[in-house]
C-alpha positions in Angstrom: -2.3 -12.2 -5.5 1.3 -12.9 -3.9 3.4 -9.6 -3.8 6.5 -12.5 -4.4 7.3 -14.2 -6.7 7.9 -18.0 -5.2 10.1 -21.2 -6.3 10.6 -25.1 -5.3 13.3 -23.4 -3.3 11.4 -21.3 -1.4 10.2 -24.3 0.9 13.4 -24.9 2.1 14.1 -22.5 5.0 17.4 -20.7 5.3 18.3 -21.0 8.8 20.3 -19.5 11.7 20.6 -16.4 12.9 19.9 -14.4 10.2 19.8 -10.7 11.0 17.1 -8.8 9.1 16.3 -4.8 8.6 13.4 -3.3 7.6 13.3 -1.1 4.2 13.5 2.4 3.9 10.1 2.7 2.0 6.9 4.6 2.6 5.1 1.0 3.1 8.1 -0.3 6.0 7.8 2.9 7.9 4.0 1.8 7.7 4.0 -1.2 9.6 7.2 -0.6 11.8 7.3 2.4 14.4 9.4 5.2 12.4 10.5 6.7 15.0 12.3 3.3 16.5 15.8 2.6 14.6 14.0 0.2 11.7 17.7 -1.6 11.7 17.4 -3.2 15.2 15.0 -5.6 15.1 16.1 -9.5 16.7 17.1 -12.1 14.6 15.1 -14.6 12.7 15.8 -18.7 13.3 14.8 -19.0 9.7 13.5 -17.6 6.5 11.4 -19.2 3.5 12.8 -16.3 1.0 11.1 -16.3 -2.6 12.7 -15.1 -5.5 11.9 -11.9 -5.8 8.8 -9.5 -5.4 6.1 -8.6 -8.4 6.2 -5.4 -10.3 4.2 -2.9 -8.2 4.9 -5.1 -4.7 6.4 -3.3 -1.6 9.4 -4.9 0.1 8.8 -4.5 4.0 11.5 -6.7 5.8 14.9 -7.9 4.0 17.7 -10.0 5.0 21.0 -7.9 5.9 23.7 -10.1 4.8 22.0 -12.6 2.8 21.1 -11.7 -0.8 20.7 -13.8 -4.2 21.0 -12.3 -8.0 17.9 -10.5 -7.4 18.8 -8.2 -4.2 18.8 -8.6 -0.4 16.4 -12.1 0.6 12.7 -10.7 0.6 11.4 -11.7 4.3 8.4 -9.8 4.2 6.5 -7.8 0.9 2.8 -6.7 0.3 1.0 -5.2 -2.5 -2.5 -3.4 -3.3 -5.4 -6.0 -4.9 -8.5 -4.9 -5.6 -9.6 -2.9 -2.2 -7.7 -5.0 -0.2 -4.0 -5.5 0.4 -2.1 -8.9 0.5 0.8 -9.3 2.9 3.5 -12.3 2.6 5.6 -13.5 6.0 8.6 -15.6 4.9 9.0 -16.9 8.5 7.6 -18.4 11.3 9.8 -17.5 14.2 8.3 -13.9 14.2 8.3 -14.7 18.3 11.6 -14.3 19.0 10.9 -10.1 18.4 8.6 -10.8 21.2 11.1 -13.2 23.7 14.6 -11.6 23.0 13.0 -8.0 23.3 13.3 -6.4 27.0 11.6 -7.3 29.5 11.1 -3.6 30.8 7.7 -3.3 29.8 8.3 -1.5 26.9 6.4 -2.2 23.7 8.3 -4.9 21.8 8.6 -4.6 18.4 6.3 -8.0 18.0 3.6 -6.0 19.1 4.0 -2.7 17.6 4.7 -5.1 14.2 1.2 -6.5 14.3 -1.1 -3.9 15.6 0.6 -2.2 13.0 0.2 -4.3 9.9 -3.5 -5.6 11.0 -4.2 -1.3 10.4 -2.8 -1.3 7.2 -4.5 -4.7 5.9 -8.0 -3.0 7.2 -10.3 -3.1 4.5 -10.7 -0.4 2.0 -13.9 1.0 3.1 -12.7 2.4 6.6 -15.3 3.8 8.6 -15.0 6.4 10.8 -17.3 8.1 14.0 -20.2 9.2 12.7 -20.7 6.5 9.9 -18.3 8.4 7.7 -16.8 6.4 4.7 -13.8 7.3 2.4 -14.3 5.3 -0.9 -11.2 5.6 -4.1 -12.5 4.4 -7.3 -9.1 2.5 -7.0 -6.5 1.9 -4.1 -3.5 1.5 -7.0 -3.0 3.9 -9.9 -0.6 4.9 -12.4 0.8 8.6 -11.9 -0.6 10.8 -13.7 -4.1 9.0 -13.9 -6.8 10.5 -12.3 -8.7 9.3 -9.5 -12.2 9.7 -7.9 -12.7 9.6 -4.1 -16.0 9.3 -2.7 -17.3 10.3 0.5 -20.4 8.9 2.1 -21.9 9.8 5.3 -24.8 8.6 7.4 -27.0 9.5 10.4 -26.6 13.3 11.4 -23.5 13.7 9.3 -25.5 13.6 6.0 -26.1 17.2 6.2 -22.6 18.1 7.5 -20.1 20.0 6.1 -17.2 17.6 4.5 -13.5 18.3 3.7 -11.0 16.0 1.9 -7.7 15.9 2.0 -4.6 13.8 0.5 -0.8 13.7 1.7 1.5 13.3 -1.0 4.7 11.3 -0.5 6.6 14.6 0.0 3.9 15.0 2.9 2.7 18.6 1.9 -1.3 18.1 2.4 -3.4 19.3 -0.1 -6.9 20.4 0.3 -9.3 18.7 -2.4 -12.7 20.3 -3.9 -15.5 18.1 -3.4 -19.3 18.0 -5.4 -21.9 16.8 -4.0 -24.2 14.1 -5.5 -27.1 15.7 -5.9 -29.0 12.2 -6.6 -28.2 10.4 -3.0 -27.5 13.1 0.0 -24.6 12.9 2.4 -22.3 11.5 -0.8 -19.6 13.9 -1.9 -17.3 13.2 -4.9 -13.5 14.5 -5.2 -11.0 14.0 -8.3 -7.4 14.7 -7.9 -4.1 13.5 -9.9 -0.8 12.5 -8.7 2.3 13.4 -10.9 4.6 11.2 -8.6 5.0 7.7 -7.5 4.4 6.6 -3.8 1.7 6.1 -1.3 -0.6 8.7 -0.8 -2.9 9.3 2.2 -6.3 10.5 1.9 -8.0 11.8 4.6 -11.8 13.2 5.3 -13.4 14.7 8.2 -16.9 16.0 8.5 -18.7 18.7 10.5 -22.2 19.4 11.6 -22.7 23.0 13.4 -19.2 23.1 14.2 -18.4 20.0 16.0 -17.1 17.0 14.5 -19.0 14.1 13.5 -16.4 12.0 11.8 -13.4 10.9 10.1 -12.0 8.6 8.0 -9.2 8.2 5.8 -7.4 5.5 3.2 -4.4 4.6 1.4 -3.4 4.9 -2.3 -0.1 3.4 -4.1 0.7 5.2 -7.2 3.2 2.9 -9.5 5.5 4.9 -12.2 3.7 4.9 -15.8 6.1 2.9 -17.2 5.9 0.2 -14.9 3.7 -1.8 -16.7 4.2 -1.2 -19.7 5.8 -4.7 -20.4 1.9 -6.2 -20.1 0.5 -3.8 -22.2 -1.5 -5.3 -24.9 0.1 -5.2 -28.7 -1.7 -3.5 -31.5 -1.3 -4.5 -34.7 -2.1 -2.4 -38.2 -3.4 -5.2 -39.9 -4.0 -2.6 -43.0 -0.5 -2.2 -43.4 0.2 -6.2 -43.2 -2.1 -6.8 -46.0 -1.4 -3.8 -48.2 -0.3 -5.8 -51.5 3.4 -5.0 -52.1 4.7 -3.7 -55.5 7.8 -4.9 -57.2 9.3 -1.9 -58.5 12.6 -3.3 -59.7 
């Protein structure tokens, strides 16, 4: 479940000042404020840096001047599982964003940091005013692969009027067709593929007689096609191996 990949060295902290910067990804600007400078944040007193992240993992926090054959030390990385996401913290002197920040009574970037990444480590199912829900048949998916999104509401917004939405990386939202499930009312269903990699945000908002009853919106990381393709599994033609071979010298 680790987005990193850890060794017998990883328990043996790196310390002093090391100066760390947060990546220019999709998934840093999520959990750190992009409109601060993501650069200056205050140095850590130590790191517990693993080896490198998984295949699909996010790198959130790196160290600036400290680096081993794989890239820059990993300080912070998280990935999609299942509906939930998992986020590893390769330090424990996080306070010192909090302490060496000023004292102005500005929001330090300790704060913004965590109210931050306890948003993005919500739970899948995200519910909105109104009771609305946004469900994806997946939170991770390959581009190219389709995916379902479904849409439930409850109370008075069963018999409102629902739109969906999803932001593509290149943020130009596009408006998605829904169906509704004629079986279980106030449950809508809407199918859409991304070509590209990179996190898309989906987004739903229902109305009933023109005011709005609720909102509610996820998170999807699409990963390249060929990015697993190393664990794919290998098919052998077993008619071929066994076909009797003919001497024809």
């Amino acid at each position: 479940m680790l987005p990193v990949e850890l060794s017998a060295e990883s328990g043996r902290p790196t310390e002093g000042d090391v100066e760390v910067r947060a990546t220019d990804s999709a998934a840093a600007r999520f959990f750190f404020d992009p409109s601060a400078e993501l650069t200056k944040l205050p140095p850590l007193e130590r790191i517990y840096a693993p080896v490198r992240k998984r295949p699909g993992a996010r790198v959130l926090l790196e160290a600036s001047t400290l680096a081993n054959s794989y890239g820059p030390l990993i300080v912070m990385a998280e990935q999609t599982v299942g509906r939930g996401r998992v986020l590893f913290v390769g330090t424990d002197s996080l306070y010192l964003w909090q302490t060496l920040s000023p004292a102005d009574g500005a929001t330090t970037p300790h704060r913004t940091y965590w109210q931050r990444a306890l948003r993005a480590l919500a739970p899948a199912r995200p519910v909105g005013d109104g009771g609305l829900w946004l469900l994806p048949e997946r939170t991770r998916v390959q581009a190219g692969q389709p995916l379902t999104v479904w849409a439930e509401a409850r109370g008075t917004a069963t018999n409102g009027s629902l739109s969906v939405s999803v932001t593509p990386p290149d943020e130009k939202t596009i408006a998605l067709a829904t169906v509704a499930d004629t079986a279980q009312p106030g449950r809508w269903r809407a199918t859409f593929t991304p070509p590209t990699p990179g996190t898309y945000r989906i987004a739903s908002a229902i109305r009933v007689e023109g005011q709005s009853a609720g909102e509610a919106a996820s998170l999807v990381e699409v990963t390249p096609n060929e990015e697993l393709s190393d664990t794919a599994p290998i098919r052998i033609r077993w008619a071929e191996l066994l076909r009797p071979r003919v001497d024809r010298s």
